[in-house]
SENU-510495 format. One record per residue (C-alpha): residue number from 1; residue in three letters; y, z, x. Coordinates in steps of 0.05 Angstrom, whole numbers. Layout:
% SENU-510495
(NUM, "ala", (Y, Z, X))
...
This chain:
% SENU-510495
(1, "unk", (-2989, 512, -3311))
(2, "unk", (-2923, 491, -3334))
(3, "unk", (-2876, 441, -3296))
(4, "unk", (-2810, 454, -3315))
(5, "unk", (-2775, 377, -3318))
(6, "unk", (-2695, 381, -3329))
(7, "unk", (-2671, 344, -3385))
(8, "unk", (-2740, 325, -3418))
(9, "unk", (-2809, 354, -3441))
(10, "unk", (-2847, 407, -3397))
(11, "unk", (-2900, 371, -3365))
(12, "unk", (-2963, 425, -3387))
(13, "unk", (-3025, 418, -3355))
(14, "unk", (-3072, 464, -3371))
(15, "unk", (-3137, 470, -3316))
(16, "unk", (-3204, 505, -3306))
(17, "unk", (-3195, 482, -3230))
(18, "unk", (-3150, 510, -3178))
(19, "unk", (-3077, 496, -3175))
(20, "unk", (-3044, 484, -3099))
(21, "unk", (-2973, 482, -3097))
(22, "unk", (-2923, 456, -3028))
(23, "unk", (-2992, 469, -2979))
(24, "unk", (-2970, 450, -2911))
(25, "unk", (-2985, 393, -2875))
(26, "unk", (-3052, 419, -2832))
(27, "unk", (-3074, 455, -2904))
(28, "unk", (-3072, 385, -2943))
(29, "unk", (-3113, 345, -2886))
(30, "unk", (-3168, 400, -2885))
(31, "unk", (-3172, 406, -2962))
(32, "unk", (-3179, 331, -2963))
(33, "unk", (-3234, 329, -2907))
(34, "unk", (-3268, 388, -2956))
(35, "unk", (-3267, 345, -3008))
(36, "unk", (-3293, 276, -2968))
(37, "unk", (-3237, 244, -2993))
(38, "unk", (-3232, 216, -2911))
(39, "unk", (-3245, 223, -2841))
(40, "unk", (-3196, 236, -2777))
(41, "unk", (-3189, 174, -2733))
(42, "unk", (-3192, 189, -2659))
(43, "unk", (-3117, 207, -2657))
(44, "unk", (-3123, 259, -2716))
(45, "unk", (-3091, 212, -2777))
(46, "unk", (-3128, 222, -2847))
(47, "unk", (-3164, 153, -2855))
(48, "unk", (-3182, 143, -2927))
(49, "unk", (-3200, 79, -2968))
(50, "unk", (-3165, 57, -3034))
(51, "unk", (-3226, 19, -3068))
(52, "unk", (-3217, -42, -3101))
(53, "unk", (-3133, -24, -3101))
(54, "unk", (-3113, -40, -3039))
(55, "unk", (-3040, -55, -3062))
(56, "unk", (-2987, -58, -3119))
(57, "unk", (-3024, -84, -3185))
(58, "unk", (-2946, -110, -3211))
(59, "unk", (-2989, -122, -3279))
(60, "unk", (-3001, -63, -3285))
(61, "unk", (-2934, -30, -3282))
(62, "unk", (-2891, -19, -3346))
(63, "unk", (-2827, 9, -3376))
(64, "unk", (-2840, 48, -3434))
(65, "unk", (-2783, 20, -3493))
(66, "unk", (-2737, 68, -3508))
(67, "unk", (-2660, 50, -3546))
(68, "unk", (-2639, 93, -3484))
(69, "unk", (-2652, 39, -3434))
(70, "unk", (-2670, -30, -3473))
(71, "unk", (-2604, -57, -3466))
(72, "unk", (-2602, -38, -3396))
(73, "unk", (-2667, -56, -3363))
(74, "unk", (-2685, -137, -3347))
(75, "unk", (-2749, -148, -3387))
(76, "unk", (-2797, -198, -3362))
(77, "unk", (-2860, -211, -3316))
(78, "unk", (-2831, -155, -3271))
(79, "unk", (-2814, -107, -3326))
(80, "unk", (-2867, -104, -3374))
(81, "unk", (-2857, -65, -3438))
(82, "unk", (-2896, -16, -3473))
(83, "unk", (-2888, 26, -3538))
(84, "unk", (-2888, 106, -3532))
(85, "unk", (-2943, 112, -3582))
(86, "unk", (-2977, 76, -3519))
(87, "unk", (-2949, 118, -3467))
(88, "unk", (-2958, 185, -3507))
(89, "unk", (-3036, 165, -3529))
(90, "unk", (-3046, 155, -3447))
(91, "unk", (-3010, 215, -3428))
(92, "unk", (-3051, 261, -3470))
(93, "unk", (-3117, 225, -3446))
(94, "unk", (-3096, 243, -3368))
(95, "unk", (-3069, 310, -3378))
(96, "unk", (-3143, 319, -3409))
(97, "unk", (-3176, 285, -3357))
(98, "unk", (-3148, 340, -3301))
(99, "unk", (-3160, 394, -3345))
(100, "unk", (-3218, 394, -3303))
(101, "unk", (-3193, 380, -3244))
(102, "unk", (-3161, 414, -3175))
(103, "unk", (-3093, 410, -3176))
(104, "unk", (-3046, 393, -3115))
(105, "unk", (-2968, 396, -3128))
(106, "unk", (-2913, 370, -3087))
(107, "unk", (-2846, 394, -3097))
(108, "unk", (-2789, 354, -3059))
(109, "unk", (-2722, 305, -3081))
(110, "unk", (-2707, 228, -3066))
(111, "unk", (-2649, 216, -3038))
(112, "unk", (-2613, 250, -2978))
(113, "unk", (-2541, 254, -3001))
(114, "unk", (-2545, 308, -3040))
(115, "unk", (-2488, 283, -3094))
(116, "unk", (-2540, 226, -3105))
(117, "unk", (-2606, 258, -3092))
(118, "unk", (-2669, 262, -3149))
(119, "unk", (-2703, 325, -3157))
(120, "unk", (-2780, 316, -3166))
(121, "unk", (-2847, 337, -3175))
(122, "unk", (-2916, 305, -3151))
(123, "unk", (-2977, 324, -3190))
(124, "unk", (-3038, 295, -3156))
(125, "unk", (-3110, 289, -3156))
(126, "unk", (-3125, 288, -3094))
(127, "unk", (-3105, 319, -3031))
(128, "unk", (-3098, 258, -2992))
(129, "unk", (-3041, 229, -3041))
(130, "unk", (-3014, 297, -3046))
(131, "unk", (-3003, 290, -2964))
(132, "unk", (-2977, 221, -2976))
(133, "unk", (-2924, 252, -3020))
(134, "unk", (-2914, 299, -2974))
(135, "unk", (-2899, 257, -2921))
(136, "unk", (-2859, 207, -2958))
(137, "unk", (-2811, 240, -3001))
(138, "unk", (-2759, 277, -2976))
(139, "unk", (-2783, 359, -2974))
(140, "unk", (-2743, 426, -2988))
(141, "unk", (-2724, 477, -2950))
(142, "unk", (-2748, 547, -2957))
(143, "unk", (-2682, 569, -2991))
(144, "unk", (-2676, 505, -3040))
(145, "unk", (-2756, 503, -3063))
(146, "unk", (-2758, 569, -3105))
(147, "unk", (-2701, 542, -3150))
(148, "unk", (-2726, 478, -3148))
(149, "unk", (-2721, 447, -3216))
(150, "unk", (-2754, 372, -3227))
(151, "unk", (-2716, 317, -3257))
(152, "unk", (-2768, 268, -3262))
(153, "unk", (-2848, 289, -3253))
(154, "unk", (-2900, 233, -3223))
(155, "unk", (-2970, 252, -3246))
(156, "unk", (-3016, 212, -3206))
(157, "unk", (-3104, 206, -3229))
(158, "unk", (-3136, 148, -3197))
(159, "unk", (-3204, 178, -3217))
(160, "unk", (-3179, 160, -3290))
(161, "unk", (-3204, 98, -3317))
(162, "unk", (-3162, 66, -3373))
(163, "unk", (-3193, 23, -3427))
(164, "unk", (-3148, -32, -3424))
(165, "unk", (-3123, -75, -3483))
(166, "unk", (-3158, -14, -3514))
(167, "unk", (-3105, 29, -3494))
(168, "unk", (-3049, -23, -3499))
(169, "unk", (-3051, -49, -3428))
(170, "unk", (-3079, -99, -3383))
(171, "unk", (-3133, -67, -3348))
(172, "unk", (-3158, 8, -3327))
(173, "unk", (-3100, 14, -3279))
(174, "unk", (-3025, 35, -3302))
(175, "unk", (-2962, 63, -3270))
(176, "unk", (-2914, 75, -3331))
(177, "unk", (-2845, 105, -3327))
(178, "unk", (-2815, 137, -3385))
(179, "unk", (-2742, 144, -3374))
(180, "unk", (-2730, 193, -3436))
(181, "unk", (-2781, 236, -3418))
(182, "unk", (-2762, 234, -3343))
(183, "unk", (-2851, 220, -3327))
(184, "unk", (-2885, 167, -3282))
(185, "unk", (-2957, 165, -3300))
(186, "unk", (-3014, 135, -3254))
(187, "unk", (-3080, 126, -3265))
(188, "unk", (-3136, 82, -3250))
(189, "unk", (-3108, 60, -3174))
(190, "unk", (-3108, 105, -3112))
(191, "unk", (-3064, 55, -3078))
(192, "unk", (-3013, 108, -3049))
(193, "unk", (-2960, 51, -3048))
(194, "unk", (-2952, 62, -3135))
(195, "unk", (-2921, 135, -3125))
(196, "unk", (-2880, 116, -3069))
(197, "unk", (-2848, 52, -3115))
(198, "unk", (-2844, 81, -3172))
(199, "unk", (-2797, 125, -3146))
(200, "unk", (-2758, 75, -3113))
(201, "unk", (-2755, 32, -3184))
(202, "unk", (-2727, 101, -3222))
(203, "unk", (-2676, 96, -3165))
(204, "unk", (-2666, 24, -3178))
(205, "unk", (-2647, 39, -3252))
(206, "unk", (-2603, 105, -3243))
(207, "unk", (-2558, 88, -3184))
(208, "unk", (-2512, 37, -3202))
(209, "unk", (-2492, 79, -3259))
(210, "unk", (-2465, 123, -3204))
(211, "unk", (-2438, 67, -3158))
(212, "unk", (-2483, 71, -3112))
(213, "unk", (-2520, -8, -3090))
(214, "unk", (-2596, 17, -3087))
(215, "unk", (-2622, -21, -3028))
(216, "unk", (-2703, -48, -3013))
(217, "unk", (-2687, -42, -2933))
(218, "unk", (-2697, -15, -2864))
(219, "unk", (-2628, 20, -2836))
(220, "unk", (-2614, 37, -2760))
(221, "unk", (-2549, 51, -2722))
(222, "unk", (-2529, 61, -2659))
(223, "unk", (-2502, 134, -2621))
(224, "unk", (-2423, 113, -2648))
(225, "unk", (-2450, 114, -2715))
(226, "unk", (-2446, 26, -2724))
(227, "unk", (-2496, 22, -2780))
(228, "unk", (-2537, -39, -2795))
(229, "unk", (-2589, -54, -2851))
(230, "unk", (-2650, -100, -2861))
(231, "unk", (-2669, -130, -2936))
(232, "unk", (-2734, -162, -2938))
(233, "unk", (-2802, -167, -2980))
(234, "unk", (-2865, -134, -2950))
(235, "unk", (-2879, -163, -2886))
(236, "unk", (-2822, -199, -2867))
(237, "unk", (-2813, -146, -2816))
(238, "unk", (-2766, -99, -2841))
(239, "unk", (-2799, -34, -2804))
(240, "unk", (-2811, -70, -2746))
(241, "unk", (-2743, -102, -2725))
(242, "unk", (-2716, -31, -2756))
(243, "unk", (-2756, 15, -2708))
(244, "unk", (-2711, -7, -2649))
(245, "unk", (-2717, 40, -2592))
(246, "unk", (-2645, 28, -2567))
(247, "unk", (-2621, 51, -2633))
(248, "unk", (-2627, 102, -2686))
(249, "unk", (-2674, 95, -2746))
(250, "unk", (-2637, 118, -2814))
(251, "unk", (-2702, 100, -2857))
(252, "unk", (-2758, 38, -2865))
(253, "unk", (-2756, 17, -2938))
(254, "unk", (-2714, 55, -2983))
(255, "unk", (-2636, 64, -2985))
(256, "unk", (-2574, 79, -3022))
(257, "unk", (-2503, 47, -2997))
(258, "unk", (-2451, 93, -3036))
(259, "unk", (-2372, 97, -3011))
(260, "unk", (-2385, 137, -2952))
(261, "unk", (-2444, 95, -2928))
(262, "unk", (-2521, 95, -2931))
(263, "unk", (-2572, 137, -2941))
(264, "unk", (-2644, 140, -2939))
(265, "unk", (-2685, 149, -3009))
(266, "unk", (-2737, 170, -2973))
(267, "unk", (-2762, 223, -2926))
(268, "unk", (-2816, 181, -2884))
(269, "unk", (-2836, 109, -2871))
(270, "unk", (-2895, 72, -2894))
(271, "unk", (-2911, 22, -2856))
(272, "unk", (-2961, -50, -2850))
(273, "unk", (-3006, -36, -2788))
(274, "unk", (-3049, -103, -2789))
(275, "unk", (-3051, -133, -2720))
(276, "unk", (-3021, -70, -2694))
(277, "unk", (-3005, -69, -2617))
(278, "unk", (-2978, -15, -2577))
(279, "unk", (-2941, -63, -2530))
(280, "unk", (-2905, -97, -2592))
(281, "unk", (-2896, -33, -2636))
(282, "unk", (-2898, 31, -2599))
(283, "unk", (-2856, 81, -2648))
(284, "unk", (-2901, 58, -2703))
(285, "unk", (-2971, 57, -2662))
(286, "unk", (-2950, 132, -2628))
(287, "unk", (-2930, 156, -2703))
(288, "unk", (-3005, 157, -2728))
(289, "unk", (-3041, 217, -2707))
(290, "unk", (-3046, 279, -2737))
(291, "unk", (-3014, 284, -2808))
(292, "unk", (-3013, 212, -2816))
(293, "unk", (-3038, 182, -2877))
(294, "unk", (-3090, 122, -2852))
(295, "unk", (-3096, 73, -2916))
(296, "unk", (-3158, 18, -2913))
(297, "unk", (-3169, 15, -2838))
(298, "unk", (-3227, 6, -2810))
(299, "unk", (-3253, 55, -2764))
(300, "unk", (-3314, 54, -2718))
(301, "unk", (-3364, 107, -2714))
(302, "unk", (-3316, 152, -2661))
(303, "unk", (-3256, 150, -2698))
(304, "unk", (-3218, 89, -2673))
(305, "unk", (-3180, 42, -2708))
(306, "unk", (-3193, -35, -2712))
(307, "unk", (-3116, -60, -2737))
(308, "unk", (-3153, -130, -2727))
(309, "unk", (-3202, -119, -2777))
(310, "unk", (-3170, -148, -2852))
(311, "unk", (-3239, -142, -2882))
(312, "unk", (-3213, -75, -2929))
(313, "unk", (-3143, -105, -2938))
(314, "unk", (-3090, -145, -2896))
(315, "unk", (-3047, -94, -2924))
(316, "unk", (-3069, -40, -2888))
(317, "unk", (-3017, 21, -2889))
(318, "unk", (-2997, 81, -2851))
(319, "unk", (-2946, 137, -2876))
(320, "unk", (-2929, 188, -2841))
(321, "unk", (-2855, 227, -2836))
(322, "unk", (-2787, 198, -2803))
(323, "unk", (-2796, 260, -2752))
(324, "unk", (-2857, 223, -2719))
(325, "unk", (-2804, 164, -2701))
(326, "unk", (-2779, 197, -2634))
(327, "unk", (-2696, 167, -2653))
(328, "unk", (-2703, 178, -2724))
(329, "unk", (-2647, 216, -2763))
(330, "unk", (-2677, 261, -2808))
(331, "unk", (-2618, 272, -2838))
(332, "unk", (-2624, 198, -2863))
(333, "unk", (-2551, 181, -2866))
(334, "unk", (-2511, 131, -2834))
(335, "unk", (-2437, 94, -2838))
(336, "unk", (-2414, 28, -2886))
(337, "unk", (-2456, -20, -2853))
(338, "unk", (-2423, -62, -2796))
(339, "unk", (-2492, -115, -2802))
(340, "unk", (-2530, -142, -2867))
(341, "unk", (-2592, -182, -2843))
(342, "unk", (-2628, -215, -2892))
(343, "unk", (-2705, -221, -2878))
(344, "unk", (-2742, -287, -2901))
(345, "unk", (-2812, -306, -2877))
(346, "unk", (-2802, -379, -2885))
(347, "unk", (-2874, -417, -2904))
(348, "unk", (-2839, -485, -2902))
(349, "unk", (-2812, -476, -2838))
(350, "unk", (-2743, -500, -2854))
(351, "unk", (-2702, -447, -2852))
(352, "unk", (-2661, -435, -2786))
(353, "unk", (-2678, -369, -2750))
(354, "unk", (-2615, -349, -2760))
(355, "unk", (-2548, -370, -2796))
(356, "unk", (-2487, -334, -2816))
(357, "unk", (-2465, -334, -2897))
(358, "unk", (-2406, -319, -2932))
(359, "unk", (-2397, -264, -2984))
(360, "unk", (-2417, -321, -3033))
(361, "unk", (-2477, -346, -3002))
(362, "unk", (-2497, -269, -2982))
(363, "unk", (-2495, -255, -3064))
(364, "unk", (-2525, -317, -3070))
(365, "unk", (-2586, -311, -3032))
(366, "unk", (-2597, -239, -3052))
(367, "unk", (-2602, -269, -3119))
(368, "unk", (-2656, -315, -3098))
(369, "unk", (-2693, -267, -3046))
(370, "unk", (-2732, -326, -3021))
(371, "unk", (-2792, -306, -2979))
(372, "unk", (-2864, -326, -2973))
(373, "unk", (-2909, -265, -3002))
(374, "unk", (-2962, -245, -2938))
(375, "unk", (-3030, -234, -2954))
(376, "unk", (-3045, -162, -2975))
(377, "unk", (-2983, -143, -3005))
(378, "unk", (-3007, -159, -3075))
(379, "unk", (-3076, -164, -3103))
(380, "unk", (-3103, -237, -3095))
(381, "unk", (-3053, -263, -3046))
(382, "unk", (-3094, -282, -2984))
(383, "unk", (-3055, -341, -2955))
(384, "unk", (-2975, -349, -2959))
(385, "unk", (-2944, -361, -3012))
(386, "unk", (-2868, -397, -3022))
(387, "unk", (-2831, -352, -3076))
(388, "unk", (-2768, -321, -3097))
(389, "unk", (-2758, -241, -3102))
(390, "unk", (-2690, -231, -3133))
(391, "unk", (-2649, -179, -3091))
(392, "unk", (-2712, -187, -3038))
(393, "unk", (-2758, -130, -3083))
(394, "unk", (-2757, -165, -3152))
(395, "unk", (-2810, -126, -3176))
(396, "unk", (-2771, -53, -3164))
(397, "unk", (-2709, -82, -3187))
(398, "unk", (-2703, -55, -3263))
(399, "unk", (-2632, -93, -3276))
(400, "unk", (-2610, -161, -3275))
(401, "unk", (-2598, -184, -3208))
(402, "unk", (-2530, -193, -3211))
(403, "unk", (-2523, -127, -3226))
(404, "unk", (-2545, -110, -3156))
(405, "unk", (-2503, -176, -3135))
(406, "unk", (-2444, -155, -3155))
(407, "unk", (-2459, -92, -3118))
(408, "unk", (-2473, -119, -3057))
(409, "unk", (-2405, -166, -3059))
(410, "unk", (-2370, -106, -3075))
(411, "unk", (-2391, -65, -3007))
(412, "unk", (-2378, -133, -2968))
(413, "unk", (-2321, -142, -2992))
(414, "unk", (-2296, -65, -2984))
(415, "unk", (-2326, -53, -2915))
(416, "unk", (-2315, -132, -2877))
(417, "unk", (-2382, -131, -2866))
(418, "unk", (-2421, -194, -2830))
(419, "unk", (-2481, -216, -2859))
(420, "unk", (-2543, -256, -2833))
(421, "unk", (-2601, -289, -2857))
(422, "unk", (-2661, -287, -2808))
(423, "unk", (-2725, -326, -2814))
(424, "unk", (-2779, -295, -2789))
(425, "unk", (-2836, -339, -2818))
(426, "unk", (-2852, -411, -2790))
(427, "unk", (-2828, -460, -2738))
(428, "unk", (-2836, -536, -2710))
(429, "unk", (-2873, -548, -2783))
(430, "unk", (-2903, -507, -2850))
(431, "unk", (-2950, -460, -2845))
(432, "unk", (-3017, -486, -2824))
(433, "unk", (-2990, -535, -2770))
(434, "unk", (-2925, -496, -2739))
(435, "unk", (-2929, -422, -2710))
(436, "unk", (-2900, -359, -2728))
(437, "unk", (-2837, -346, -2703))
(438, "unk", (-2830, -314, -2631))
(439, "unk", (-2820, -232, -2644))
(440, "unk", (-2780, -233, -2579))
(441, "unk", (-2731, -289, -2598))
(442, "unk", (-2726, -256, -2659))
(443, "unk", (-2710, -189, -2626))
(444, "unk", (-2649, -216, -2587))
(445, "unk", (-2627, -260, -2650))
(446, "unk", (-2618, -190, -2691))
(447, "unk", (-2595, -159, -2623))
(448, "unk", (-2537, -210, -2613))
(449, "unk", (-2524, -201, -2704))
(450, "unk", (-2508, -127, -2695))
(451, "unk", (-2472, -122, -2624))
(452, "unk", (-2417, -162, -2655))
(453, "unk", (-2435, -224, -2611))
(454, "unk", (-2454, -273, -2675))
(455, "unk", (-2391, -259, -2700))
(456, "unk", (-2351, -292, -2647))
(457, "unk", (-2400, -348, -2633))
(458, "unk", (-2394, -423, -2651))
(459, "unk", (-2427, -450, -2711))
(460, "unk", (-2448, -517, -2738))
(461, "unk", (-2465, -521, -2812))
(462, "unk", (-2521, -541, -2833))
(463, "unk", (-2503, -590, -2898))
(464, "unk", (-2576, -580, -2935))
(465, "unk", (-2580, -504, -2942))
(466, "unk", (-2501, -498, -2926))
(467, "unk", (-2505, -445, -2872))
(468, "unk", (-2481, -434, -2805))
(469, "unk", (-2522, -437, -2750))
(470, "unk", (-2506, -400, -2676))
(471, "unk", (-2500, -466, -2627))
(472, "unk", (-2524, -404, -2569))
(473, "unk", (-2551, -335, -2564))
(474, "unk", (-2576, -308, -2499))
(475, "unk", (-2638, -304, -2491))
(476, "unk", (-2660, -354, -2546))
(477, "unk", (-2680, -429, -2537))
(478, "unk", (-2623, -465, -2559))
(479, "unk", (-2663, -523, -2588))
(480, "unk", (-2703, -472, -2628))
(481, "unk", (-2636, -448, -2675))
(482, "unk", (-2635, -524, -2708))
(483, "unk", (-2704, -528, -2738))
(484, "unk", (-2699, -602, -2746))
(485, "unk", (-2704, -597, -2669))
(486, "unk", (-2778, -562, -2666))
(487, "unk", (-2807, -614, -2708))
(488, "unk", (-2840, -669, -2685))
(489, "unk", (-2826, -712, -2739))
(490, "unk", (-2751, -711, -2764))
(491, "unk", (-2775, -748, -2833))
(492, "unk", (-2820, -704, -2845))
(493, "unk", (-2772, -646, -2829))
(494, "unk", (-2722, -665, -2887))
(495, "unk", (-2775, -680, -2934))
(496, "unk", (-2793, -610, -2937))
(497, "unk", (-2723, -583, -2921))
(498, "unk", (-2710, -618, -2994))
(499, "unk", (-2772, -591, -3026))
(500, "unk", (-2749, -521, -3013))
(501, "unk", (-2672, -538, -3033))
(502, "unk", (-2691, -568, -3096))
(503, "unk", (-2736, -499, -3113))
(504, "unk", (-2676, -455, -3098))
(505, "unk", (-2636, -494, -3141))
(506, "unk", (-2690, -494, -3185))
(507, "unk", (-2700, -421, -3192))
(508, "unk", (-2625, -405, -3191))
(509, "unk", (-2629, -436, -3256))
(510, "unk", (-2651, -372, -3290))
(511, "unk", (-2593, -341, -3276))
(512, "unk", (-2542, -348, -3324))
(513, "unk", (-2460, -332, -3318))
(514, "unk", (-2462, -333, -3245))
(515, "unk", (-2392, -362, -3226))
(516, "unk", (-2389, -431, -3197))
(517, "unk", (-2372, -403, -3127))
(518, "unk", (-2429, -363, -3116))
(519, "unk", (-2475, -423, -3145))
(520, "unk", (-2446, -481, -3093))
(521, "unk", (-2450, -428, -3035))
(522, "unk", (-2534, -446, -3048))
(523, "unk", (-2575, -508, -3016))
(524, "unk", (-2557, -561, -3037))
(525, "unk", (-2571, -633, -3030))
């Protein structure tokens, strides 16, 4: 078998096993029920279990060092990298490994502006990941898939074990991308989520070359087109507050914003379903039945699903395609953005739910991406944790931050648009003594954000993080949009309101030939 890759090597895996190319959706869940590789949950979805990899393993990931890309690519904890001689010795060990293997093959693009879209090709192990790809990616038509040429080819063997510093890297896991030779290589981790990011970090690296601002967000709009986006880490509640059934969904995770507006990367969502409730979350709860790919839930002996039960994972996933969101697009386009919200689950529970920022302070806090990681998304985060996540996805993000910064002030800038940070984390204290954050306040905070309300409102500023704050919004608790108001003790409230402060001013240290303006936009004390 030989997979034809534009512009680089031909991918050649040779097999003794049988080779399954584009199967269809019902073919893929009954080849992966042949091979026990899961069971159907009581609504149909494919319910499989990731072993020990239950998410990303971000030490795991590298960037194979090429003069192509060196110059070009922000080296660091999120970008490790890692010699060809490394790449090539792995390569040769996997292609070996599925000599002996089934083969499933996925043949689809990323992107759905065509002037912008990725050709590419899946090779996987297993069916199950096969019908994640599927699912995920965004598929061919009948008349497109016979030409179909790759540009860059994800081969994908969690049954391969590496050997760690043996082979050059940290453990038996790896995702590597090789940009020359247009290859992401997994092994080691059946954690779905690696394929789908991978992609999404190729993306991250080619687009601004083409002036398009790669985006790690949710977009919706509304029937006259008004298009508004969501940035936010894992868990801040990007899918959730983007599956609005009053308005369109454009995608979940994964975007482009070029000149004539967004578009989705992706061609289906992929989505946290701990604590699931049908009365909170109904698009997302109605989307997993059959052809939905069930990741580390636990299931009872009939089939049905306990999204209470963290004992696999917190992070426990379903993907399944945009069509199963009754007002998705699947086109997965919409207008120059009209609303920018930016998502922060606040730990010290500081931040207010809501503030407006200037085209400064919007560039600056992209910069800092301040969040607190939830457990699950990671391997060994159980409780959360305060951190910052340049460009809110750090770890896809394969340029310097400004780059994307600059981006993002550009499209402001170009298109008027209004921009929001929302703080869907902690309230009346830190986590551990105040609660989450009320979904429904939150709700009509975003609600009054995009309907153009916010933008006519009256604002205080709040001097410490140097925001605006709404003094109103129907349907919110007034007293709740000044969080020094929801804590019982007002000492204690600026104590930690500094703490935080001084670590974004901390962390914005790293950055280096920012201009003063988009520096004294920040916290500050």
């Amino acid at each position: 078998m030989n997979i034809v890759s534009e512009k680089s090597r031909a991918v050649d895996i040779k097999t003794n096993g049988k080779v399954y190319r584009n199967l269809s959706v019902e073919e893929l869940v009954n080849k992966s029920l042949e091979n026990k590789e899961g069971t159907l949950s009581d609504a149909g979805a494919l319910v499989i279990d990731t072993g020990k990899y239950t998410g990303r393993s971000p030490k795991d990931r590298f960037i194979v060092m090429q003069d192509s890309i060196k110059d070009k690519v922000n080296w660091g904890d999120s970008n490790l990298p890692i010699e060809e001689e490394v790449f090539n010795n792995l390569y040769n060990k996997v292609l070996e490994y599925l000599s002996e293997k089934d083969l499933y093959i996925f043949d689809g693009e990323v992107g759905a502006d065509s002037k912008y879209s990725l050709p590419i090709t899946v090779i996987n192990e297993l069916a199950s990941q096969n019908l994640f790809a599927t699912q995920l990616f965004r598929r061919l038509d009948s008349k497109n898939i016979d030409g179909h040429v790759a540009e860059f080819t994800i081969i994908a063997a969690p049954g391969y074990k590496a050997e760690g510093e043996n082979d050059g890297i940290n453990s038996e896991a790896f995702i590597l991308v090789n940009f020359d030779e247009k290859i992401v290589l997994i092994g080691g981790t059946q954690y779905s989520g690696e394929i789908k990011k991978s992609m999404f970090s190729v993306m991250n690296f080619i687009m601004p070359d083409k002036d398009v601002f790669p985006m790690h967000c949710s977009a919706n709009k509304d029937e006259q087109g008004n298009t508004a986006i969501f940035f936010g880490l894992s868990g801040t509640g990007k899918t959730t507050l983007s599956a609005d059934p009053d308005r369109i969904l454009i995608g979940d995770d994964e975007h482009g914003w070029c000149d004539e507006g967004v578009f989705n990367f992706e061609g289906g969502c992929y989505a946290k379903v701990i604590k699931l409730e049908r009365a909170k979350e109904k698009e997302i709860f109605d989307a997993i039945r059959f052809g939905t790919v069930l990741e580390n839930v636990v299931v009872d002996s009939e089939g049905k699903p306990d999204y209470n039960d963290g004992s696999k994972t917190e992070n426990t996933r379903a993907g399944y395609p945009i069509d199963y969101i009754p007002n998705a697009d699947i086109n997965g386009k919409g207008g120059n953005p009209n609303t920018v919200i930016f998502l922060t689950a606040d730990a010290f529970g500081v931040l207010p739910p809501i503030s407006k920022l200037s085209k400064e302070a919007a560039m600056y806090h992209f910069m800092s991406g301040y969040t607190s990681k939830l457990s699950g998304t990671e391997r060994g985060i159980t409780d959360p944790k305060a951190t910052f996540s340049a460009c809110f996805g750090e770890p896809f993000m394969l340029r310097s931050p400004y780059v994307y910064a600059e981006l993002l002030g550009k499209k402001i800038e170009q298109n008027e648009t209004e921009v929001y940070l929302v703080n869907t984390g902690w309230t009346g204290g830190p986590y551990g003594i105040g609660k989450r954050m009320n979904l429904s306040y939150t709700r009509a905070m975003v609600k009054a954000a995009i309907s153009g309300e916010l933008a006519k409102a009256e604002y205080t500023n709040n001097g410490l993080f140097n925001v605006s704050i709404p003094k109103s919004i129907e349907g919110v608790p007034s007293e709740l949009l000044n969080p020094e108001n929801t804590w019982e003790n007002k000492d204690d409230y600026y104590k930690k309101a500094k703490e935080l402060v001084e670590r974004f001013n901390e962390n914005f240290k790293r950055y280096e030939d920012v201009p003063e303006n988009i520096i004294n936009a920040g916290p500050r004390i």
